[in-house]
N, C-alpha and C positions, 0 to 999 in steps of 0.2 A: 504494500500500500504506500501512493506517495503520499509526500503531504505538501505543504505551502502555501503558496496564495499566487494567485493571478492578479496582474495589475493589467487593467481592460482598456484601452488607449483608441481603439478605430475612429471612433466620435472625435475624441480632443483631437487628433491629429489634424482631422479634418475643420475642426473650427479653427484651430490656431493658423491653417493654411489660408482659408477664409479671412480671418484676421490680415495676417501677413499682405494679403493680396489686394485688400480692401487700403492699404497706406499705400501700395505701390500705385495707385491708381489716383491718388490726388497729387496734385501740383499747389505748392507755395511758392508765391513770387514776392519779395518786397523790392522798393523802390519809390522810384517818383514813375507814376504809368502817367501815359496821355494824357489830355483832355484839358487838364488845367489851364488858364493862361495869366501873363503877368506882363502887363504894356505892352500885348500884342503879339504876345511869344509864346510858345506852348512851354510852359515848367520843365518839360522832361526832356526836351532841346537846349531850353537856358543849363538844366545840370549837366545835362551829354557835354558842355562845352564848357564847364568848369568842373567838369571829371576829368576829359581829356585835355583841355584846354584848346587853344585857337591857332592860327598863323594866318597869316595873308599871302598874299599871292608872291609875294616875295620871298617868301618866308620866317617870316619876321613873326614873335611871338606876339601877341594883341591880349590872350586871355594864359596866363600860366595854369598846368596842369594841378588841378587840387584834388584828386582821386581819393573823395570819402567814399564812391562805392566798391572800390578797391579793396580798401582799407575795412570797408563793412564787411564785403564778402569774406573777408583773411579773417575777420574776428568773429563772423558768424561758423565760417568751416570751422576754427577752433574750439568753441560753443556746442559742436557736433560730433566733437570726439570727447567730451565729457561726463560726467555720470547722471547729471541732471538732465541730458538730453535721450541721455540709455533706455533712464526710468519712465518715461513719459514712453519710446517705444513699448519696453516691457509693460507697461500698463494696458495699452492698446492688445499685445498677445495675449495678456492676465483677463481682458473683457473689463479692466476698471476705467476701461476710459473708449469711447469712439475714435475711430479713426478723423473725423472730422474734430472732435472736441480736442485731439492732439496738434492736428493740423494749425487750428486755433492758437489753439498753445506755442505752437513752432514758429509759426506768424507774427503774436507779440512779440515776442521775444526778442526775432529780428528786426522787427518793426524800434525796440527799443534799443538795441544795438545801432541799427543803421541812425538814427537821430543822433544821439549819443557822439559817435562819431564825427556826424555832419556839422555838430558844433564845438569839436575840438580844435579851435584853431591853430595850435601847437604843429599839429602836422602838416599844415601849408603851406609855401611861398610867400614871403608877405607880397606888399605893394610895393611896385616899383616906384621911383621920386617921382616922375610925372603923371601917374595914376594918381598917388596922395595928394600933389599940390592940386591937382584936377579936380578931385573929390573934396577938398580942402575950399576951393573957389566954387565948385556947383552945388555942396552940401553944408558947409559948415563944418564937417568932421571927418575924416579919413575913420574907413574901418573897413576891417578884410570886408570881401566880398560874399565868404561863407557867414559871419559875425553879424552883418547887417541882412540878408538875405531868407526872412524867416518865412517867407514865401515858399522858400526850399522846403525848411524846415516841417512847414505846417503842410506840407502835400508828399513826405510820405507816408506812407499806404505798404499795408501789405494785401496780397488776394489768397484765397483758398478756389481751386478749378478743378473740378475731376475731368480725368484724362478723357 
């Protein structure tokens, strides 16, 4: 006679697959998306062009490159190899949480990262002298262009999209 015990797995297998499969199937994007505009200019071109910055036909710089989405992405991928970002997976396979309500979750977080960031001015080129006295003569005050730009700031966005 044996004895022991059976541990009976067909079922979970198949929810946890289920599970697994239901996160592989959303999309989170954060950024500045479309739509918005700011004196005539869509927000998410004004950033493309103080992410990457500008030149002219000469090629001469006009806008220096200030890459806070760069710098978002590096600190959000690092965010994603952390334990906090594990457990929020392993919740979703444990059923304590939706794939959606994770999503969520994934989305502030970057959404508070990518801001964060956006207004560290530490990490960008200042103003060159004839930028400051220019803004000095048209504003009254020279300030980076990220520091003043809350324009930026207040339009990112993150989305949640199933594939």
């Amino acid at each position: 006679m044996r004895g022991g015990a059976k541990f009976e797995t067909r079922g979970y297998d198949r929810v946890i697959r289920q599970r697994i499969k239901s996160l592989a199937n959303i999309k989170v994007t954060v950024g500045i998306h479309r739509g918005k505009q700011h004196e005539g200019v869509d927000v998410a071109t004004y950033a493309a062009w103080n992410n990457f910055g500008t030149k002219n036909a000469m090629g001469w710089e006009l806008i220096p490159a200030r890459p806070f989405m760069t710098y978002s992405a590096n600190r959000i991928q690092g965010w994603m190899q952390s334990s906090q970002y594990q457990q929020v997976i392993r919740q979703v396979i444990d059923g304590k949480k939706t794939a959606g309500q994770a999503a969520n979750y994934i989305g502030a977080e970057a959404y508070r990262m990518t801001r964060r960031t956006l207004m560290t001015a530490t990490l960008y080129k200042p103003n060159s002298e004839v930028t400051i006295a220019r803004k000095i003569k048209k504003y009254g005050v020279q300030k980076q262009v990220l520091e003043s730009s809350h324009f930026l700031f207040d339009t990112v966005a993150y989305k949640v999209t199933q594939k």
